[in-house]
N, C-alpha and C positions, 0 to 999 in steps of 0.2 A: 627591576633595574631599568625597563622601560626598553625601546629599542634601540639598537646599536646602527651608528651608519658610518660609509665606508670613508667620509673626507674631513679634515679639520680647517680648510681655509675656504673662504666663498667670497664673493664679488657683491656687489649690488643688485647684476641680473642675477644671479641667484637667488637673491629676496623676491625680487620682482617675479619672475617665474614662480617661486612657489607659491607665493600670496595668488597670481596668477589662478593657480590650480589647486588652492583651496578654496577659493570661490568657487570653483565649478563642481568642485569637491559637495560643497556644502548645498548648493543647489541641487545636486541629485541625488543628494539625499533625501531633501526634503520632497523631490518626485517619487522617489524609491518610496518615502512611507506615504502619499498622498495612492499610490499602484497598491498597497497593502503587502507592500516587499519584506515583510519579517511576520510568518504565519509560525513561525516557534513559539506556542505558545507555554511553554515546559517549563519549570521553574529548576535551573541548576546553581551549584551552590562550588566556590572554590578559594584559596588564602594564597596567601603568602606571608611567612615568618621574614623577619630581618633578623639577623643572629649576631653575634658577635664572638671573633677568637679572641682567646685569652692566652696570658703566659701564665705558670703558677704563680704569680705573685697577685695574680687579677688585674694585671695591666694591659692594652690593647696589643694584641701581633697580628703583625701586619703579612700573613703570611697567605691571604685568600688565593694568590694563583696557583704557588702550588700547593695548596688545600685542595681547589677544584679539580685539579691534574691528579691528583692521587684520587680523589674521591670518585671521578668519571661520572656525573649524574646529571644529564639533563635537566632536570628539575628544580638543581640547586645550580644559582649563578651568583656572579659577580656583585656587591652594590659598591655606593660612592667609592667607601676607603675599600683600602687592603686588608683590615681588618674587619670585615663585614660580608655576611654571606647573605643572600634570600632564597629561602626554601619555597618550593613551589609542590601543589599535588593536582592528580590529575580531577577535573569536574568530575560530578556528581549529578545525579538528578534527585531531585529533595522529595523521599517520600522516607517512609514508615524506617529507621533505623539510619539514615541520613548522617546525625550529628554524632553517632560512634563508629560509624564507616570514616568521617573527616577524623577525628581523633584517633582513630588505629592508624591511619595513613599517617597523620602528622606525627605519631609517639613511631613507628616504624623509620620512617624516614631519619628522623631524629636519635633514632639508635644506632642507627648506619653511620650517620655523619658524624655523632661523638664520638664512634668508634676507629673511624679514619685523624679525626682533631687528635684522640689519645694517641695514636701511632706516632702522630709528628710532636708530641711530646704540647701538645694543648690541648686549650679545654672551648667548647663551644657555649653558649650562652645567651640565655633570652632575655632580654630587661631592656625597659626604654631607653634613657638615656642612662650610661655606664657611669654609676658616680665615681670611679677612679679613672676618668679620663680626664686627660692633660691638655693642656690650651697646645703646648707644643706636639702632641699628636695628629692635631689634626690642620695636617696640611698638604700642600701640596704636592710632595715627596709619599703620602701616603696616600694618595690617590688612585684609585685601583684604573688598571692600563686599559680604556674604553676610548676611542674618540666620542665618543657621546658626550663623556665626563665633562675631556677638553673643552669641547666647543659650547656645554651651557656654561662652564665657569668661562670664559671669554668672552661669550653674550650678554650673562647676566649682566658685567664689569663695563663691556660695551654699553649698554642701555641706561646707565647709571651715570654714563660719564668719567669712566674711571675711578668715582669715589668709590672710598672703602664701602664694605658689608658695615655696618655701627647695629649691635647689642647694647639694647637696655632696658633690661629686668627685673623690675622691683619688687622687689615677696619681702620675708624677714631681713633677708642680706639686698644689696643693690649691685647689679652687674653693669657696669659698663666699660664696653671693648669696641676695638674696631679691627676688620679684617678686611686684607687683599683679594679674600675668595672666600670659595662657597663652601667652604670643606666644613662648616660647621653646621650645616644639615646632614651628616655622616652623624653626628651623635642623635638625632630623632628615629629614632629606628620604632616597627611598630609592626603588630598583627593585623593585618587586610584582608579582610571579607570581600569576595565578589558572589554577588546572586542576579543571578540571568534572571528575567520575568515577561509578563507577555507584553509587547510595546505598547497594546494601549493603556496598559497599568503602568506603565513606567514612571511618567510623570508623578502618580499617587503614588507610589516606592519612595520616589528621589524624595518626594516633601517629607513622607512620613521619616524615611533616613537621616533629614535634618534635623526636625523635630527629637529625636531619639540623641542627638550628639548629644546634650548636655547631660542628662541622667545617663548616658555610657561614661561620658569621662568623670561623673561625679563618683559613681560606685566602685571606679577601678584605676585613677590615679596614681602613678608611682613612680615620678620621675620629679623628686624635688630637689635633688641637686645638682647642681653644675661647677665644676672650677672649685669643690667647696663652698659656695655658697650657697644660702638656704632662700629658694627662690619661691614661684608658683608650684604647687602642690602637683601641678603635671604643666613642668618646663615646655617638655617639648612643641606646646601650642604657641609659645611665642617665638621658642629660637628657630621653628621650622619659619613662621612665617616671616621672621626679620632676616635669616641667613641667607633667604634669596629676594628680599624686597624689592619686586619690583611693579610697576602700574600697568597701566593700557598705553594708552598711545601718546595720552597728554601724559604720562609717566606717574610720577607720585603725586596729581594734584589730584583726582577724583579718589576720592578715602574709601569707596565702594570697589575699585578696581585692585588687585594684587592677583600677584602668580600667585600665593597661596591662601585659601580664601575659602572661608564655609556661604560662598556666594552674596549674590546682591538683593536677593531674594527667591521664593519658591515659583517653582512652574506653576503655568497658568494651564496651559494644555496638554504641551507635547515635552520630551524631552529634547526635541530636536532643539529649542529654544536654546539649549548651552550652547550647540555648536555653531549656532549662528551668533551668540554673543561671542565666542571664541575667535570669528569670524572680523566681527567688526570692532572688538575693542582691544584685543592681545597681541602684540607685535609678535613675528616670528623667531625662534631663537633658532631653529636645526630647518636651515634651506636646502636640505638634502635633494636632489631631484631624485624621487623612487619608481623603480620598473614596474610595477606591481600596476594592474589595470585599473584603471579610474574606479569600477564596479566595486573595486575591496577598497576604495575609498583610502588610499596610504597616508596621502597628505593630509588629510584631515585629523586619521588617528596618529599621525606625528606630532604634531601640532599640539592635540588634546592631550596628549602624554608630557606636553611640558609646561602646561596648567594644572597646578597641584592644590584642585579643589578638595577637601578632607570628605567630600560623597560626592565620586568621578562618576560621570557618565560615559561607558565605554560600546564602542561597537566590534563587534567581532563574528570571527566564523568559523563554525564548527568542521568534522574534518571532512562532509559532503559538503562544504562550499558555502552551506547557507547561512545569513547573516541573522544574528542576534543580538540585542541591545541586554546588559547587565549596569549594575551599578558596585561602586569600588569603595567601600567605607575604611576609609585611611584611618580617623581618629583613634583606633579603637587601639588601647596597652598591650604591653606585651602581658598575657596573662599566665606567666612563669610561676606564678604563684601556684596555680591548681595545678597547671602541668608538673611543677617541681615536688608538691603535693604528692600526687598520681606519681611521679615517679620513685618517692620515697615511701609510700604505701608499697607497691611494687617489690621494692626492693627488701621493706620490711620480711614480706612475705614469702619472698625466696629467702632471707636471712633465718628465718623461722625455720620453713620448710627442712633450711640444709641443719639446721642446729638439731632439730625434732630427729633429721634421719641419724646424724652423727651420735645422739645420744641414743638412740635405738640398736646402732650398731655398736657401739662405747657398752648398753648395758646387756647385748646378748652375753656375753660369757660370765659375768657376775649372776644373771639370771640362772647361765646353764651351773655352775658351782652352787647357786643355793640350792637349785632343784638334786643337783648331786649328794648335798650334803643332807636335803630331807631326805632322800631316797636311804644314804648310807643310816640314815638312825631308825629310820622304821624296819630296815633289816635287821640292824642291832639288836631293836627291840623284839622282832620276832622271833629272830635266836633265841633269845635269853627266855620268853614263851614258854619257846618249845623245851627249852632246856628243860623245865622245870616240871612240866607234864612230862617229861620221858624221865624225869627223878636223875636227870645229868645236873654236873656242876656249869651253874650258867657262865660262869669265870670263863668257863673255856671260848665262850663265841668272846672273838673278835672286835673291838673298839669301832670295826671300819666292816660291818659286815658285808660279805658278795654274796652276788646272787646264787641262785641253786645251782649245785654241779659246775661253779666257777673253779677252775683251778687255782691252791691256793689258800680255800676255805677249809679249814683243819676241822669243821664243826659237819661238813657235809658230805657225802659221798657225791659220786656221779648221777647217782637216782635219788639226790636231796634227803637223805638219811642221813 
């Protein structure tokens, strides 16, 4: 959801000021890595789901606050709409059993949270963009209650000059719309990978991350429709980056600049190279002034967080303080398919399991009746035997013989005679 800050109205000097203090921002950082200020050399690994509530009909509810208030989870917060949740798990360090430690964590989390969605009478969901959503959903009454939200949908509008957001989408069908705001980055929803690595591999991460975009979205596209119509085979790479279109400084005349953007090109050395283009080419949209001491660098990573490059370079710190560089791979589907898979295997197999014991319990007493009814005929038979070696009429045993000295048995005494 990115971070939340405390004002929705700013001045001028509050550009100025922060621009300010992201320059110096950005300069000490680039002494901090020139000192070899990020010795983390570990490789950790962490996501983020974007979810979506449903009503049974499969239509969007907009019910995320009090979803999150019932749910009580840190982990899981607020996105754009009201309708929208993001799941969060705690880092990892990537060795030997890694990628079923993140899947127990995400299929856990995710049983929690369907399980609170069922109590309020909905259903949670993963998929790119929701082909039953409605142009009239998404707006700005469904905007989930952040001033964050506020102030980039007022920036964006500011930077543009007032003009609308304009979609246009050409696949099988042709889309075109125009909108007052941004709310229509609420339907891009997506699985994010973050993997921490050592900073002077960072650089060769982020190239090879890019290189990797196009065979990730090619193998796992699932998002081809919108409004009903039948667009690009994975929408959401064009309506994320036209729902908040905007440039650098000369605005939308350099075609290499855009808030959302698989970049201008690959690093050359460092990755500090994004933040200093973040620096000099991206206007500010959140002039937040932040407490937080220059050293955790806030404004910089405020700033970075409203640059929605699809392989984000991010800085952060662990919970002793020390800074580590990761990178943030946005492009990547919702992959509900193997989960939903994995889920319905799962569920097979308790379905099994309960069916196997029911009928185990269903065939004990038909079990215990036939062993009864062998048991009653091999007495029969032995009666009628013995009858016949002891020159008695075998008539006399019993249809339904008992055991020796059963009361009862007309054929036996007490000492089976």
């Amino acid at each position: 959801m990115g971070q939340e800050i405390e004002r929705t109205h700013f001045s001028e000097d509050d550009f100025q000021r922060f621009a300010g203090k992201l320059a110096d921002e950005t300069a000490a950082l680039r002494s901090f890595e020139k000192s070899g200020g990020f010795p983390d050399a570990r490789y950790v690994a962490g996501f983020e789901l974007e979810a979506w509530l449903l009503d049974h009909s499969g239509l969007p509810n907009p019910v995320n606050e009090a979803y999150l208030r019932a749910l009580n989870d840190p982990l899981v917060v607020p996105e754009l709409s009201r309708f929208n949740v993001e799941l969060n798990a705690p880092p990892l360090e990537v060795r030997a059993g890694v990628l079923a430690a993140m899947e127990e964590s995400l299929l856990a989390t995710w049983d929690t949270c369907q399980q609170v969605a069922h109590g309020m009478d909905t259903v949670l969901a993963m998929i790119g963009i929701l082909p039953t959503i409605r142009d009239e959903d998404l707006c700005l009454a469904n905007m989930s209650a952040m001033k964050r939200f506020d102030v980039l949908n007022a920036q964006v509008l500011r930077q543009r000059d007032g003009s609308p957001i304009r979609i246009d989408i050409e696949g099988e069908d042709h889309l075109h719309l125009s909108r007052p705001d941004v709310m229509l980055e609420a339907a891009t929803t997506s699985f994010q990978l973050h993997l921490q690595v050592p900073f002077d591999l960072a650089g060769r991460y982020y190239n090879a991350s890019l290189i990797c975009c196009a065979p990730l979205l090619a193998v796992a596209v699932n998002s081809p429709l919108l409004f009903g119509q039948r667009l690009w085979q994975e929408t959401r790479v064009p309506l994320f980056e036209q729902a908040v279109e905007l440039g650098g400084f000369a605005g939308l005349a350099e075609p290499t600049l855009r808030r959302v953007t698989f970049g201008r090109s690959y690093v050359a050395s460092s990755l500090l190279e994004l933040f200093e283009e973040n620096l000099e080419h991206y206007p500010v949209l959140l002039p937040m002034p932040l407490a937080e001491p220059p050293s955790r660098y806030p404004h910089l990573r405020l700033h970075n967080g409203a640059i929605w490059r699809w392989v984000r370079p991010l800085i952060g710190f662990d919970a002793a303080g020390q800074a580590h560089v990761r990178l943030e791979q946005k492009e990547l589907l919702r992959q509900q398919e193997l989960l939903r898979q994995q889920e319905l295997l799962r569920q097979q197999e308790q379905q099994r399991k309960a069916a196997s014991e029911k009928q185990a319990v269903e065939k004990q007493p038909a079990e215990r009746n036939k062993h009864q009814a062998q048991t009653q005929q091999e007495r029969q038979a032995e009666c009628e035997r013995q009858a016949i070696e002891q020159h008695l009429d075998p008539r006399q045993c019993q249809s339904e013989a008992q055991p020796k000295g059963q009361p009862g048995n007309p054929n036996w005494d007490k000492n089976g005679k």
